[in-house]
KEKOL-682699 format. One record per residue (C-alpha): x, y, z. Coordinates in steps of 0.1 Angstrom, whole numbers, plus 5000, padded with zeros to 4 digits. Example, Ala and Ser with C-alpha at 12.3 -4.5 7.8 and 13.67 -1.06 7.14 Angstrom:
BEGIN
512349555078/513749895071/
This chain:
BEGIN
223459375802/220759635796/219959505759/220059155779/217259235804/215259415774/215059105754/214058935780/211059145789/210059135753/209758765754/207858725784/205558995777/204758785743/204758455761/202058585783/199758765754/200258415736/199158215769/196258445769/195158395735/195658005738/193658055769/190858255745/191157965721/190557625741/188057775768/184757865752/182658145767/185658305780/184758675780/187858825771/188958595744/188658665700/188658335681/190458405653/188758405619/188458065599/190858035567/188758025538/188657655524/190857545498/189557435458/190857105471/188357145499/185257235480/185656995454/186156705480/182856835505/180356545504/178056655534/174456715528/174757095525/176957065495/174957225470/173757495492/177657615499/178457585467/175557825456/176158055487/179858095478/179258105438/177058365442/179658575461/182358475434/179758645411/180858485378/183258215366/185458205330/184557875306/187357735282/185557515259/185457395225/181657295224/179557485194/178557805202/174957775198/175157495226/177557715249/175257965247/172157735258/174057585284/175457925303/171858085299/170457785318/172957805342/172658205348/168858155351/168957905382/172158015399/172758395394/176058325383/177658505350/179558285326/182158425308/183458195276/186158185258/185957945228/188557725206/188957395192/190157135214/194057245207/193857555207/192157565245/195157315254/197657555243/196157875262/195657675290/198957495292/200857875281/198858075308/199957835332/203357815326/203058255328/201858225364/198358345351/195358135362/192258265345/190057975337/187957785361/186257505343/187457365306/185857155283/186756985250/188156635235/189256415265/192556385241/193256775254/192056715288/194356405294/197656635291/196256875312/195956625339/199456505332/200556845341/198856855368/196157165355/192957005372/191556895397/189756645411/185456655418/183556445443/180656525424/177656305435/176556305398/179356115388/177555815400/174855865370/177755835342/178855565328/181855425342/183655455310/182855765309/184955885338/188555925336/190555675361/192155925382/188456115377/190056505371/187356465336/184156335333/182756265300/179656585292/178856405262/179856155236/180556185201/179055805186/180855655153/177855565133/177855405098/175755645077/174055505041/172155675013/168955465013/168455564969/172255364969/172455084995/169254865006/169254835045/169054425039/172154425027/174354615053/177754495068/177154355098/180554325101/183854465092/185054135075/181054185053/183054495038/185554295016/182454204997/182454334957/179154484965/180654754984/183254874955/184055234949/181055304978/182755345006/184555655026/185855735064/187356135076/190356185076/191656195108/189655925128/192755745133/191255695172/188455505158/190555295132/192755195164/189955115187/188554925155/191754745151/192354645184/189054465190/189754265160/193254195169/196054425155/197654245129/194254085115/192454405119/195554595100/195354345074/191554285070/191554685067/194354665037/192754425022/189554645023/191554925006/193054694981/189854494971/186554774973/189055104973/188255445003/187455764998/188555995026/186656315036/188056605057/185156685079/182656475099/179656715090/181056685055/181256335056/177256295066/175956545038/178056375010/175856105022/173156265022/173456414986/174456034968/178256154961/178755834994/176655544992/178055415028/180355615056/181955405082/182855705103/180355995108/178956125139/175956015150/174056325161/174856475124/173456155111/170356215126/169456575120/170056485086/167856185089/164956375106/165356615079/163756395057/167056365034/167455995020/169855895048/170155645076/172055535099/173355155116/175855025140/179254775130/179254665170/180854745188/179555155188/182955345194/182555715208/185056025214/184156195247/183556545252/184256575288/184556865315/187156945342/188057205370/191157375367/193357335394/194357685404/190457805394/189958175406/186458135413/186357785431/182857755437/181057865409/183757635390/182557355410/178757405408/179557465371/181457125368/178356975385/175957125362/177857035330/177856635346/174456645362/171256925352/172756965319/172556635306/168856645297/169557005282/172256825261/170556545247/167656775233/170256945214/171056595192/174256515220/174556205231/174356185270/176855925294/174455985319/172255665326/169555905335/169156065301/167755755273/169555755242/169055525209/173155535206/173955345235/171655075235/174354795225/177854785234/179555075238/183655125236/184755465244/187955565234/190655505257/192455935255/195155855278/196155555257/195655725224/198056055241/200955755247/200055615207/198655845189/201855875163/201955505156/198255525149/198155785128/201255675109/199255345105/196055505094/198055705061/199655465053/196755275040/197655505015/201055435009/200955055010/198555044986/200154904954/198854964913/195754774902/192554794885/190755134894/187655154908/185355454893/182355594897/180755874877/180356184901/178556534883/180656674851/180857044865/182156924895/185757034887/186756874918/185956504910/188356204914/188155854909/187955604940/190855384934/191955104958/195655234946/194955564966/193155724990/191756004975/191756304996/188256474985/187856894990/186456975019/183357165003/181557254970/182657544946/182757874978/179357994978/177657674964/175657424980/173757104967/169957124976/168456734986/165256645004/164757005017/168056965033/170957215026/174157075020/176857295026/179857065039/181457195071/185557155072/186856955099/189957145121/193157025114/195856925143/195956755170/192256825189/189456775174/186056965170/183656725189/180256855178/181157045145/179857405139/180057565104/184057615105/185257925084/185957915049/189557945036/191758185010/194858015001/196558314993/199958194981/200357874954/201857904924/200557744890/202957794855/201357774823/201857414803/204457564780/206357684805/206657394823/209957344811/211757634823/210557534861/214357504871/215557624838/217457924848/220758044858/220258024890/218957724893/221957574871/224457774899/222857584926/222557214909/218757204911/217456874896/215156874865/211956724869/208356754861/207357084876/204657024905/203357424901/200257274876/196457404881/195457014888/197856984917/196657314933/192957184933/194656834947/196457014970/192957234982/191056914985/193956815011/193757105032/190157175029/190857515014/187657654995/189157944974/192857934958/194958254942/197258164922/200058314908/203858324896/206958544904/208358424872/211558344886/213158314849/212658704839/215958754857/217458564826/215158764800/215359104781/212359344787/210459164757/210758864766/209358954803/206559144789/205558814771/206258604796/204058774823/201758804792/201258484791/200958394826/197958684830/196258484805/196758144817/195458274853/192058424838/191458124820/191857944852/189758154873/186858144845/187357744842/186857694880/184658004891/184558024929/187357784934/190257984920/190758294918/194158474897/196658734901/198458944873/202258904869/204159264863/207159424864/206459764879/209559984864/208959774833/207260104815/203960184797/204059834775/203759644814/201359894828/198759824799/199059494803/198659544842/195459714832/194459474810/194559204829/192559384859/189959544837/189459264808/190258914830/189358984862/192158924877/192159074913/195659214918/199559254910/201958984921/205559184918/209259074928/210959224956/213759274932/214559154893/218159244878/219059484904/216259724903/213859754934/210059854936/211060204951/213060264926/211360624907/210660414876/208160234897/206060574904/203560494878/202760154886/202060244920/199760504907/198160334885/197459994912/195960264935/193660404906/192560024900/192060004938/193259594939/196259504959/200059464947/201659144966/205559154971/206958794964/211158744965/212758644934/214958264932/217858494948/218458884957/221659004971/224258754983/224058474957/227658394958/227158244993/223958084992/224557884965/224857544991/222357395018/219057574998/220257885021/218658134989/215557954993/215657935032/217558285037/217958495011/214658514997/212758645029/215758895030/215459044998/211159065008/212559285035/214759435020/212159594996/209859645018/211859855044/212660085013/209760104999/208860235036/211560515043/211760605004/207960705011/205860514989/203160525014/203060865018/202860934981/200060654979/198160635011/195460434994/197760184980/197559844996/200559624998/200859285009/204059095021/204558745016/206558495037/205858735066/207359035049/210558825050/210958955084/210659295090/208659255117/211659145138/213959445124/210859715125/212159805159/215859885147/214460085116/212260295142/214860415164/217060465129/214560725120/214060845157/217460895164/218361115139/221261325154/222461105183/222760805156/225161095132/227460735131/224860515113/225260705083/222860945061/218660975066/218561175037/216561305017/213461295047/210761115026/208361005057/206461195085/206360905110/208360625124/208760355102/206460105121/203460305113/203660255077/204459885080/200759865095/199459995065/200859645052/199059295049/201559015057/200658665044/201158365069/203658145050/206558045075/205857745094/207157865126/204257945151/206158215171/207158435139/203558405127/202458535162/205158795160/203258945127/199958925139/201159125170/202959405147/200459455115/197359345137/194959035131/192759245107/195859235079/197158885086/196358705057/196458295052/198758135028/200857795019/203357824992/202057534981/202057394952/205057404950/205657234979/202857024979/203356845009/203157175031/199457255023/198557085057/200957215075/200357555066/196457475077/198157355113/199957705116/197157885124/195657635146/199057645168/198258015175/195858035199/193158245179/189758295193/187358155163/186258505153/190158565144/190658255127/187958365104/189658655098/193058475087/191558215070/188758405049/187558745057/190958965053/191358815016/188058875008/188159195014/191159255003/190959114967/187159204970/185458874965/
């Protein structure tokens, strides 16, 4: 009864303070009442104000925010320009974080799904902003300079605005083609006059479908194959690229460069100029607010800057404005921007349709034309191929023309694109494999390959397909090599004349095409003094920049002592020794089905000898000695963990067995970090989990291909699934080679 008569007195004590408060509330002036503070507004509630103080909240509250983080893809140079303006008028810090197009869309999409919401505005291709919208990342801006863009301009649900457009212009060397007899059409390019002269990018397949389309898809398709057939394309990896080829005569006419490039070039005085096939087809750039942004309003007065006050900024920088406010000489005519969200739903039946230009073309007469003789990289334009050209000149190299440097930029591979191309970073293949002509033969020659059924054919591991398969995947500098997968058949002569051989092939290589290839010596490091002259040979007389070594040949491993020299000796000679699995290690008698040596084996006998060469102490004998792992060390970065507490746990882990004799001083992990490890994988999360174990400064970029031709591109893609900021991308791709094999 008591506990009764409590509760009640509890609830009408807190009816009454409520009444009083209510009372507070609804009567103004009351003396004894508190209103209670307002609830600070919403994103959604900013970004939808429309009264006349707008601007002056969104200053107010963006200067309490303090600062604001920038996802964007744009050129540095013109981030830069654009945050410094901003700064100046507002007071408000930008802090940038900078990718191509898909590598922003996979940070943002990844931090999201990790309950981390860092960025406030993002900009980059509208094809990475569309699937942001779809999963619901941004949000919607009644900006009142929306009403200066064009409507195309704007998306449809309006969550990204266009910041500027990137114009498909047709670019012509005035020395080659007379203006009075452009194309004024598509259907004007099936004339002979244009035969052999004519080249697109390679991955425009957005413009080839919004070409298509406005001639009608089946005629277009067929008018475009019939282009192919009749005049032959050349196809360039790299809009930049594209424009300076122009520029230097090696293109007399490009259907798809961009038209701010065009123009520097033009105004540069080079002998290039630029015209319009209506209608003008442009990519947009555009801008949007994330939905969860940290620092609402500074994200919004950003987003209305980018839209609005920046436009004029923009267009003085060579962009090409949306804004009807801002004159351009691009959008005079008609103007079809590219429809991203329809492009995210079709994008893999356009770009199946755009290769296979390519494939459907059928044998007939080539079409030639005479590029320079020392320009080891030259290929005929045939209509029975379209000939994927390198992405640049010899590394290093660059053709001089009107006063204009010409020093190709490589366009980024995947599924964003760069909008306004910067210089992209140069690239080390690190990993293809070339076999001298006469042993060509003996590609699947041995044993093994007779245990496993391997086919004969015409071995694809030649010096021209490495430079093909370079010019593919815009890759400026190739080392080659060989882990002579036959010496497991051979006696120690024949081995020592085998990777005699292949030492000399791979120094005449690197001499034939200086800057472009670049060789490694083939050894067998418990081979003896014969192989360790030879070694030295090959570094001191060719110029070959390291060792290429099997993680195992007829049971023998690199730790094992007869290996002591060689190690020496590569340390001496200060160049790198590069660990590469043999056709099988261990375990052949159950990987002989389903290419499981190739697929499993292999990266387990890399592993294998490099977690010995670990705990036998190599490194501590040779401190100086660098080593690098192929194929991801086959792994070890998943088991370093296990090795670690196998050496840690020395008397409480008495039933693992024997840590003797004690050749190391420190857990196992820390001499794997002494390592390199070289990208080849194709899985995104194992490269990451390398990069996170050795660090990004000995993560090196590599292929595996030739061989396997057809993986040189997606080997690029690898590293542009990763999420690297540019500066480590230029790291992978270049600067840890060149280092390393001192270039």
């Amino acid at each position: 009864m008591n506990s009764h008569r409590r509760l009640h007195n509890r609830l009408t004590m807190l009816a009454a303070l409520f009444s009083a408060a209510l009372v507070g509330v609804l009567l103004p002036g009351g003396s004894t009442a508190q209103t209670p503070q307002a609830a600070a507004p919403t994103l959604s509630d900013i970004a939808n104000y429309e009264g006349p103080d707008r601007e002056k909240r969104l200053i107010e509250g963006a200067k309490k925010e303090g600062e604001l983080m920038f996802y964007s893809s744009i050129p540095v140079e013109d981030i830069a320009a654009l945050t410094a303006a901003f700064d100046k008028k507002y007071g408000v810090k930008v802090k940038v974080w900078r990718a191509d197009s898909e590598g922003l869309l996979q940070r943002i999409v990844n931090e999201a799904k990790a309950r981390r919401f860092e960025v406030d505005v993002m900009a980059g291709s509208s094809s990475a902003l569309e699937p942001l919208y779809r999963e619901r990342l941004l949000q919607a801006v009644k900006s009142p300079h929306l009403d200066d863009l064009i409507p195309e301009s704007i998306a449809k649900h309006r969550e990204w605005a266009s910041v500027y457009l990137n114009t498909f212009v047709q670019a012509f060397n005035t020395n080659l083609v007379q203006k009075e007899g452009l194309p004024t059409t598509y259907q004007d390019l099936l004339q002979p006059q244009w035969r052999g002269k004519l080249a697109i990018e390679a991955e425009d397949y957005d413009w080839f479908a919004q070409v298509v389309l406005g001639l009608g898809e089946a005629q277009g398709l067929k008018l475009f194959r019939d282009i192919v057939a009749s005049n032959g394309l050349s196809v360039r990896k790299g809009h930049t690229l594209l424009a300076n080829l122009v520029a230097a005569g090696e293109v007399p006419l490009a259907l798809t460069t961009y038209g701010f490039s065009a123009e520097q070039i033009k105004q540069k005085g080079a002998p290039l100029d630029w015209f319009i096939i209506p209608p003008l087809i442009a990519r947009p750039t555009a801008a949007g607010v994330a939905r969860n942004a940290p620092h609402p309003h500074a994200a919004v007065l950003f987003y209305d800057f980018l839209i609005g006050e920046a436009q004029p900024l923009l267009a003085s920088r060579n962009f090409v404005s949306p804004s009807r406010k801002v004159d351009s000489p691009f959008t005079k005519g008609p103007l079809q921007l590219i429809d991203s969200s329809v492009m995210l739903d079709q994008a893999q039946k356009w770009q199946e349709l755009y290769h296979r230009l390519e494939r459907d073309a059928r044998p007939g007469a080539e079409v030639a034309r005479t590029l320079p003789q020392d320009d080891h990289r030259a290929v005929a334009l045939s209509p029975v191929r379209i000939s994927h050209r390198h992405a640049r000149p010899c590394a290093g190299h660059s053709r001089l023309w009107s006063g204009v440097s010409v020093k190709p930029g490589r366009h980024e591979l995947g599924h964003g694109h760069l909008e306004r191309e910067s210089e992209a970073p140069m690239i080390i293949d690190f990993h293809v494999h070339v076999l001298p002509p006469q042993d060509m033969a003996a590609f699947t020659g041995t044993q093994f390959h007779k245990n496993i059924g391997a086919r004969h054919k015409t071995s694809p591991t030649t010096i021209e397909n490495a430079l093909e398969a370079a010019k593919i995947g815009g890759v400026d500098i190739t080392v080659i090599s060989n882990p002579i997968h036959n010496l497991r058949d051979m006696d120690p002569q024949q081995q020592f004349e085998r990777c005699q051989r292949q030492n000399r092939f791979n120094a005449e290589c690197q001499s034939k095409y200086h800057g472009a290839i670049v060789g490694m010596a083939s050894t067998v490091p418990y081979g003896g003094d014969k192989f360790l002259r030879e070694f030295e040979r090959a570094i001191k007389e060719d110029g070959l920049k390291g060792a290429w070594i099997t993680s195992s040949l007829q049971g023998k491993y690199p730790d094992d002592d007869e290996a002591m020299p060689f190690f020496q000796l590569a340390q001496e000679l200060d160049v790198p020794v590069v660990i590469h699995p043999p056709s099988v290690g261990f375990g052949e008698e159950r990987m002989r089905d389903y290419r499981l040596a190739s697929s499993i084996g292999r990266p387990m006998d890399g592993a294998l000898a490099i977690a010995r060469l670990i705990v036998r102490g190599v490194f501590e004998k040779f401190p100086r000695l660098r080593l690098v792992g192929t194929h991801l060390g086959g792994g070890i970065c998943e088991m370093i963990g296990r090795m670690n507490y196998a050496y840690r746990l020395q008397e409480e882990a008495f039933f693992l067995g024997s840590y003797e004799p004690m050749l190391i001083k420190h857990e196992p992990l820390h001499y794997l970090k002494m390592m390199y490890l070289e990208s080849t994988c194709y899985h995104p999360p194992g490269a990451r989990c390398a990069i996170d174990t050795v660090g990004i400064d000995h993560f090196l970029f590599g292929t595996d291909s030739p061989p396997l031709f057809v993986l040189k591109r997606e080997g690029v893609d690898l590293i542009n699934k990763l999420g690297l900021t540019p500066e480590e991308k230029n790291k992978v791709y270049y600067e840890n080679a060149k280092k390393l094999l001192k270039l």
